[in-house]
C-alpha positions in Angstrom: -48.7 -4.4 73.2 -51.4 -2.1 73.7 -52.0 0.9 71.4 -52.1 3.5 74.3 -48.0 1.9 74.8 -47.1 1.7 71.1 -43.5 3.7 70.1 -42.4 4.3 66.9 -38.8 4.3 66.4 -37.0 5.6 63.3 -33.9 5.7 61.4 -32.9 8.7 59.0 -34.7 10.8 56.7 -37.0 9.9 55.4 -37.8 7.5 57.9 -36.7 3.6 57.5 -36.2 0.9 59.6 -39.2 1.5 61.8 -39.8 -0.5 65.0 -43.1 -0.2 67.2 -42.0 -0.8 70.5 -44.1 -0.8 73.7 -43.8 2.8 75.6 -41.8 3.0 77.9 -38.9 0.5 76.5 -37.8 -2.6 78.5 -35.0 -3.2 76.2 -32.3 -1.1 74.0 -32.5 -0.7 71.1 -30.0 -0.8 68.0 -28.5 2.9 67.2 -29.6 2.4 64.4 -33.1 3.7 65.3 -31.3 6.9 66.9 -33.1 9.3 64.3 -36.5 9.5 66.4 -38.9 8.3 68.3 -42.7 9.1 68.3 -45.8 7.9 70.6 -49.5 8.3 70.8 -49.6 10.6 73.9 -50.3 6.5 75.6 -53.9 7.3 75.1 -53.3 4.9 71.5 -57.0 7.0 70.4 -57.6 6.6 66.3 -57.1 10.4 66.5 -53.6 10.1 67.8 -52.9 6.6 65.5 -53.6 9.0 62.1 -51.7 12.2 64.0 -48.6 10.0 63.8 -49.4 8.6 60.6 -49.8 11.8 59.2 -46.5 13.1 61.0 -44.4 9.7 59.7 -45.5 10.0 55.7 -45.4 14.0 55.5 -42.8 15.1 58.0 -40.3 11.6 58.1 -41.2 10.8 54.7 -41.9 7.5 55.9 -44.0 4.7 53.5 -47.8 4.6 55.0 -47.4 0.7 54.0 -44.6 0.2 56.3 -45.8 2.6 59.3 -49.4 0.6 59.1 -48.0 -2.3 59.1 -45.9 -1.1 62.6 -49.2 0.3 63.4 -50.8 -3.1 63.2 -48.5 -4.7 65.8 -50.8 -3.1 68.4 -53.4 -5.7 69.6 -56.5 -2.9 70.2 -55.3 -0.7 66.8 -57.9 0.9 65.6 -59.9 -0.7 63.2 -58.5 1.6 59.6 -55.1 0.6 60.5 -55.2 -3.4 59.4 -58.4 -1.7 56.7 -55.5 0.4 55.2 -52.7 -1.9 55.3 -55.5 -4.7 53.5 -55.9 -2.3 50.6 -52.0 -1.5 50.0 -51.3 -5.3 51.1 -54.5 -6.0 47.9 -53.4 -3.4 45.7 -49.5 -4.7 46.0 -48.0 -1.1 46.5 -45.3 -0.3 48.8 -45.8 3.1 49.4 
C-alpha cells in the first residue's frame, strides 16, 4: 500500500489492536476496530505520518512502537518511520 492510502484503524482507549489498511477499504473489517479510524489526508507527506503519530500516542494513548510498526507497512513511508521503529526494535522497549 502506498503511504498517501494508509488508514489506521483502532480499538478502545487507549488505542490497541491497530490495523493500517489501504484508504478507501476494499474489505470489512472486524468490529473490533469500531473505536476509530485515522488517515494522512491521502497525501501520506512525513508531515502528515508524525501528525498522526503524534495524535495516536498523545490523544489514543496508543504505543509509538506499535503505530511505527503500522506505519511501516506503507511501501514509500517516510524514511524516520522504519529509523524509529529500529531504535525501539534495538533498544527492546514496547512503548
Amino acid at each position: 500500500m502506498k503511504a498517501r492510502n494508509l488508514m489506521l484503524l483502532w480499538d478502545g482507549t487507549p488505542a490497541r489492536s491497530l490495523l493500517a489498511v489501504e484508504h478507501p477499504p476494499r474489505q470489512r473489517h472486524p468490529q473490533r476496530y469500531s473505536a476509530g479510524a485515522a488517515f494522512t489526508s491521502w497525501r501520506g507527506s512525513s508531515k502528515d505520518f508524525a501528525s498522526l503519530l503524534a495524535e495516536m500516542v498523545d490523544v489514543w494513548q496508543a504505543s509509538p512502537r506499535q503505530v511505527l510498526a503500522e506505519f511501516a507497512k506503507a511501501e514509500d513511508a517516510p524514511y524516520w518511520v522504519r529509523h524509529l521503529l529500529a531504535g525501539f526494535d534495538a533498544l527492546g522497549g514496547e512503548s
